[in-house]
C-alpha positions as a Markdown table, in Angstrom:
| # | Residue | x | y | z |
|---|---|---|---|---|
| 1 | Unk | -45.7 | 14.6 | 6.9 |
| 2 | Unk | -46.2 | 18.7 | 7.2 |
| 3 | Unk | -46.7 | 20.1 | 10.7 |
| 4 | Unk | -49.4 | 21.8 | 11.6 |
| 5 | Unk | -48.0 | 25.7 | 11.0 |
| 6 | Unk | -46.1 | 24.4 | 7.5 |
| 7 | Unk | -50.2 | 23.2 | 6.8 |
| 8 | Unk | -51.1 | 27.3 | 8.0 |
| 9 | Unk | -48.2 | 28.6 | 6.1 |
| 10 | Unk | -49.7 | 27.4 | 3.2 |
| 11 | Unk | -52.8 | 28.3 | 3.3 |
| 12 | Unk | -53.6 | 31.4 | 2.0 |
| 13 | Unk | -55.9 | 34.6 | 3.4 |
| 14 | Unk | -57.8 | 35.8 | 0.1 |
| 15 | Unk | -60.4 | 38.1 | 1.9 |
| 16 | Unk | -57.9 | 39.3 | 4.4 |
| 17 | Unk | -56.8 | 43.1 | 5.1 |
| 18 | Unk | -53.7 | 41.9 | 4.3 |
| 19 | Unk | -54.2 | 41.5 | 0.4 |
| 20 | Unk | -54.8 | 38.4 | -1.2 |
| 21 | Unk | -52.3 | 35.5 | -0.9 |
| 22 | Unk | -51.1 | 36.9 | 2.7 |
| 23 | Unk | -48.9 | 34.2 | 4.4 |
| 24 | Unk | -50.5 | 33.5 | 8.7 |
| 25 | Unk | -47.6 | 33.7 | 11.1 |
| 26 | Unk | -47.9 | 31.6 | 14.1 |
| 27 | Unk | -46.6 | 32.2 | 17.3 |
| 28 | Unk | -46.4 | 31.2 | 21.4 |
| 29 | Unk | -47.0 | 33.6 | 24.4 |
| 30 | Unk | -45.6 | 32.2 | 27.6 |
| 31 | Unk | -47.0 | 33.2 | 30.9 |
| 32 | Unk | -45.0 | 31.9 | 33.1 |
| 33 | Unk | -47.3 | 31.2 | 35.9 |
| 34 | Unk | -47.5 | 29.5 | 38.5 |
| 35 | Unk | -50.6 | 29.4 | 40.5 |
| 36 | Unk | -50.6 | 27.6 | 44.4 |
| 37 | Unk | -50.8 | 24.2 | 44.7 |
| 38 | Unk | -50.3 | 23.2 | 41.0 |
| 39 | Unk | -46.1 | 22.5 | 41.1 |
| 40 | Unk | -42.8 | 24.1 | 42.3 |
| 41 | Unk | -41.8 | 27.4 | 41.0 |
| 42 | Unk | -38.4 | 25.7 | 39.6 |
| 43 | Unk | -40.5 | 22.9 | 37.5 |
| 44 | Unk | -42.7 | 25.9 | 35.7 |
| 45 | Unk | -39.6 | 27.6 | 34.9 |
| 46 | Unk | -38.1 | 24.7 | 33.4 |
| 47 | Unk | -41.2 | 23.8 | 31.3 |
| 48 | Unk | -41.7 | 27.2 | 30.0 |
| 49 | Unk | -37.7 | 26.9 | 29.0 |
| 50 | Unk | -38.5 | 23.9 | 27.5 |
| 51 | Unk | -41.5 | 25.6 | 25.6 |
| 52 | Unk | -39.2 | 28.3 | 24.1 |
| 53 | Unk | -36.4 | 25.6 | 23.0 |
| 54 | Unk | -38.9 | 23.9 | 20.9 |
| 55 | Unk | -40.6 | 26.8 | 19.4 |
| 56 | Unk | -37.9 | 27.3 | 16.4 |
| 57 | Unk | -37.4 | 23.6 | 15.9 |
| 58 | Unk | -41.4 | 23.1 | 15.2 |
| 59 | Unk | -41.7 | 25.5 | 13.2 |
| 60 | Unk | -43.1 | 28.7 | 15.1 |
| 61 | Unk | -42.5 | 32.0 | 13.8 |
| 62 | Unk | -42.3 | 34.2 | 16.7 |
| 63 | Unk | -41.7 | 33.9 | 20.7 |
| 64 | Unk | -43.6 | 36.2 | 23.0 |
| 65 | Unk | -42.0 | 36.3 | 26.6 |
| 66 | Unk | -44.8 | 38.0 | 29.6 |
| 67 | Unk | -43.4 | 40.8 | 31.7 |
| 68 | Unk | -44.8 | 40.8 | 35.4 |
| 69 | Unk | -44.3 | 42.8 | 38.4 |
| 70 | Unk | -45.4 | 42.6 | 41.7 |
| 71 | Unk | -48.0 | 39.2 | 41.8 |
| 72 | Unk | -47.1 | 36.3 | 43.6 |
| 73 | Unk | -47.7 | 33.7 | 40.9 |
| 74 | Unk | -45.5 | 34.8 | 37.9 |
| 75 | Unk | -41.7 | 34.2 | 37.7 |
| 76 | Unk | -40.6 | 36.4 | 34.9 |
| 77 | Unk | -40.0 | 39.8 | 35.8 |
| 78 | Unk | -37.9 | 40.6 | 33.2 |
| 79 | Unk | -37.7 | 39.1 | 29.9 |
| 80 | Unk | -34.6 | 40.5 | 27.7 |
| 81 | Unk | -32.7 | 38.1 | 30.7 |
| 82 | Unk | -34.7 | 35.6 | 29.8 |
| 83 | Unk | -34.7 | 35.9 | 26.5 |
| 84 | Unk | -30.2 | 35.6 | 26.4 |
């Protein structure tokens, strides 16, 4: 059975700026946030990890880590860290 970005691989975009046959790359943006009441800080952490570790294995082509400063509800400040 093909997963769902092998079935967007394959299709093609013929009207596209990109010219016609143009392969669709498919990636996740985490946000690591965490707004009050909704779990512990350590928990969002560990599903957004989680998140990242599965993105290559299912098949995504790209990985986009948030960077945010000086809000109460993110957890990622920096994401080259992360990112090691």
């Amino acid at each position: 059975m093909r997963s769902a970005t092998s079935a967007i691989r394959a299709s093609r975009c013929p009207n596209s700026d990109l010219g016609a046959g143009a392969a669709v790359n498919v990636g996740i943006l985490l946000i690591f946030q965490n707004y009050p009441g909704r779990s512990s800080g350590a928990a969002m952490v560990r599903d957004q990890t989680r998140i990242a570790e599965l993105a290559e294995p299912l098949g995504f082509d790209s990985l986009w880590p948030p960077e945010h400063h000086f809000t109460d509800s993110s957890a990622c400040p920096a994401n080259v860290p992360f990112l090691s």
